[in-house]
C-alpha positions in Angstrom: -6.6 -13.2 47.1 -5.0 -12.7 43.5 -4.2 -9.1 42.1 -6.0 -9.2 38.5 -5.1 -6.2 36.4 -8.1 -4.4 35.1 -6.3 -2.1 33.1 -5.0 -2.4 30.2 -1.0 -2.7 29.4 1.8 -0.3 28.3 0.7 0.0 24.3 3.0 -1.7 21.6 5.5 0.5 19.8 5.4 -1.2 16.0 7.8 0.1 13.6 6.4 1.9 11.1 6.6 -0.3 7.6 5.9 0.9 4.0 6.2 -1.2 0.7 7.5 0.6 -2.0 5.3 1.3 -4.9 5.9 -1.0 -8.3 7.3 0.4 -10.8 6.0 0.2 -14.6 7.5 -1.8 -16.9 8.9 0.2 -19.7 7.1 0.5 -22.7 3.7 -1.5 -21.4 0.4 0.8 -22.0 -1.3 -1.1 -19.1 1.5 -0.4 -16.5 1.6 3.8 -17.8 -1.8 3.8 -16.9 -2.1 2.7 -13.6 1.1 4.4 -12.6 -0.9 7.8 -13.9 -3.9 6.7 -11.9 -2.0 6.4 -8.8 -0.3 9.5 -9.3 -3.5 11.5 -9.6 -4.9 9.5 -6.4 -1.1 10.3 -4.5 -2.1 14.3 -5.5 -5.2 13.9 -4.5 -4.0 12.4 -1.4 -6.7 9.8 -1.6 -4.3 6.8 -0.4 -7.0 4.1 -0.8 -6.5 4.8 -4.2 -3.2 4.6 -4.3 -3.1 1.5 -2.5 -5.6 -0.2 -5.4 -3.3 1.0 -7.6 -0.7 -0.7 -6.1 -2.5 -3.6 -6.2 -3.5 -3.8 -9.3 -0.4 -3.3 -10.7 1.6 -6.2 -8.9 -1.3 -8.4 -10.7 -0.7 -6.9 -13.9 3.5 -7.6 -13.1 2.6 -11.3 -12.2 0.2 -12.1 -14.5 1.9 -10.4 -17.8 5.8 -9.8 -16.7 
């Protein structure tokens, strides 16, 4: 007879990795915004808003930068 485990394994140990934000281009009305919005979400501690910030801001950098 074969031992089969029934248990799960030992759990993964992943290294914990964190993009930094963008920065806004100097000088660009779109890019003062959003960094504002994130801030207030980043006080707020709501972090799903951050990360759309985020987000929308590395569009704004590829698409107009």
């Amino acid at each position: 007879m074969t031992n089969v485990q029934t248990t799960p394994g030992n759990p993964l140990d992943l290294p914990v990795w964190v993009e930094p934000d963008p920065m806004p281009v100097a000088g660009c009305a779109h890019c003062d915004n959003v960094a504002m919005e994130r801030d207030r979400a980043r006080a707020n501690g709501d972090a799903s808003g951050r990360s759309d910030c985020n987000v929308r801001m590395r569009r704004h950098h590829t698409a107009d930068h």
